[in-house]
C-alpha positions as CSV (number, residue, x, y, z in Angstrom):
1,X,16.8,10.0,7.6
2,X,13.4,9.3,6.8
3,X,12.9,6.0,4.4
4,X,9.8,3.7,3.6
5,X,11.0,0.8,1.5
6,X,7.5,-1.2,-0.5
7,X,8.3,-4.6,-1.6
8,X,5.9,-7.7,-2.4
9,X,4.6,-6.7,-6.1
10,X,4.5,-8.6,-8.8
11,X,3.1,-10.5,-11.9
12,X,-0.8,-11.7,-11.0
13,X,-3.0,-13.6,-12.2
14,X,-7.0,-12.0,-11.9
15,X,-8.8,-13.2,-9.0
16,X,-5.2,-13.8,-7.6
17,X,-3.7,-12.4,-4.4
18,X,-0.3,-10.0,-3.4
19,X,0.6,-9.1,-0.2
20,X,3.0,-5.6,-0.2
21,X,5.3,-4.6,2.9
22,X,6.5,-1.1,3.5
23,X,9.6,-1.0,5.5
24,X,9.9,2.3,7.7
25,X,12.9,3.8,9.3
26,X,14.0,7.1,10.7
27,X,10.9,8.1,12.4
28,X,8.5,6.8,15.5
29,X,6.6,4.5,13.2
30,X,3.6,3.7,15.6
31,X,2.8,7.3,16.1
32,X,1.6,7.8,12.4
33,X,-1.1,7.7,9.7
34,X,0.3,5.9,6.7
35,X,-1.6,5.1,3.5
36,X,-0.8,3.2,0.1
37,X,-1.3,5.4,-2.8
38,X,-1.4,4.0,-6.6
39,X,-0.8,5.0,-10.2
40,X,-2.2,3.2,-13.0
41,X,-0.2,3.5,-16.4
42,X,-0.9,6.9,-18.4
43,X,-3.5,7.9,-15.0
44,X,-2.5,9.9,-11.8
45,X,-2.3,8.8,-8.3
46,X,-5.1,7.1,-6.8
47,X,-5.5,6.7,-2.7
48,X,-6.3,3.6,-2.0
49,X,-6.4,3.1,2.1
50,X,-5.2,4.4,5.0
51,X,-4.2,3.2,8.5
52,X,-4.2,5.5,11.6
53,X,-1.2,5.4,14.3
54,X,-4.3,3.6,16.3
55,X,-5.2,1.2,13.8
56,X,-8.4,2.7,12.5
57,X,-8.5,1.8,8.5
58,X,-10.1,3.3,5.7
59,X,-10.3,2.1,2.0
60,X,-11.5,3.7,-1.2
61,X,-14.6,2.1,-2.5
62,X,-12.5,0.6,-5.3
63,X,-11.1,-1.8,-3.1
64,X,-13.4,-2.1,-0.4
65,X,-14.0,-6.0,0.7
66,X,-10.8,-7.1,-1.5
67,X,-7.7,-5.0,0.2
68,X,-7.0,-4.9,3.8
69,X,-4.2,-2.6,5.6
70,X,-2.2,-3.8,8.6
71,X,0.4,-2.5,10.5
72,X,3.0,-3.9,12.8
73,X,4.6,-1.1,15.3
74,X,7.0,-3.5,17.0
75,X,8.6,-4.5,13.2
76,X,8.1,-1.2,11.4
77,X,6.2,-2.0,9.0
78,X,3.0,-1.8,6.6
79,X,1.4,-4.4,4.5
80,X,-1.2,-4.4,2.5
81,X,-2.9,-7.5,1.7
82,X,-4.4,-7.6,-2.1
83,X,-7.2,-10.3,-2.7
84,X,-9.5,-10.9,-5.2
85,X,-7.7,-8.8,-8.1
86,X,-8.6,-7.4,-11.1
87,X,-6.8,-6.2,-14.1
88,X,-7.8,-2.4,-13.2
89,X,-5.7,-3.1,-10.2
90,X,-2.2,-2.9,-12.2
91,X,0.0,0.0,-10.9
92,X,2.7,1.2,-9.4
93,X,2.0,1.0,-5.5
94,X,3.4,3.4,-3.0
95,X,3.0,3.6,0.7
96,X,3.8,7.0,2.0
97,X,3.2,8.3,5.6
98,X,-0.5,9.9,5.6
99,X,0.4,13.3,5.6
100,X,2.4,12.9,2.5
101,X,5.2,14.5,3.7
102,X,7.0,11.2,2.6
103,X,6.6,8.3,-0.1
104,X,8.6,5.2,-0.7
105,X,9.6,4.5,-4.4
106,X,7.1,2.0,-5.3
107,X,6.4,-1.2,-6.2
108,X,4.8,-2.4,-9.0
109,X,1.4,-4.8,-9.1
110,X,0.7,-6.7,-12.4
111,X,-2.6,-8.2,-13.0
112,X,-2.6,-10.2,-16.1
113,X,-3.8,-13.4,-17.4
């Protein structure tokens, strides 16, 4: 059974920073593309960034310079490091694998003074 498991969110201050994990189990992990996808209260899902099974990232221009995406194969799991954050950054964050074949349930990322 496939599962990807976010933790890490949280209550931030602006200009603050979060670091998000995504737990993965029940396929080969190092093999593929993941991403973290968000939704903003009242908006739809945003794509955010995206790692390849070989490490090459991508970001939206949102979060260019502020976000970075890791991966470690030998523990399973994703992160994604949040720096520099701003109130438009508040959402519920998902990691999913990149084909969106399958999503985690989400944590969620307050940014609030």
């Amino acid at each position: 059974e496939v599962r990807l498991a976010e933790s890490g969110g949280g209550l931030v201050q602006p200009g603050g920073s979060l670091r998000l994990s995504c737990a993965a189990s029940g396929f080969t992990f190092s093999n593929v593309g993941m991403k973290w996808v968000r939704q903003a209260p009242g908006k739809g899902r945003e794509w955010v960034s995206e790692i390849s099974g070989g490490g090459t990232t991508y970001y939206s221009d949102s979060v260019k310079g502020r976000f970075t995406i890791s991966r470690d194969n030998s523990k399973n799991t994703l992160y994604l490091q949040l720096t520099s954050l701003k109130t438009e950054d508040t959402g519920m964050y998902y990691c999913a694998k990149a084909d969106s074949t399958y999503w985690g349930q989400g944590t969620q990322v307050t940014v609030s003074s």
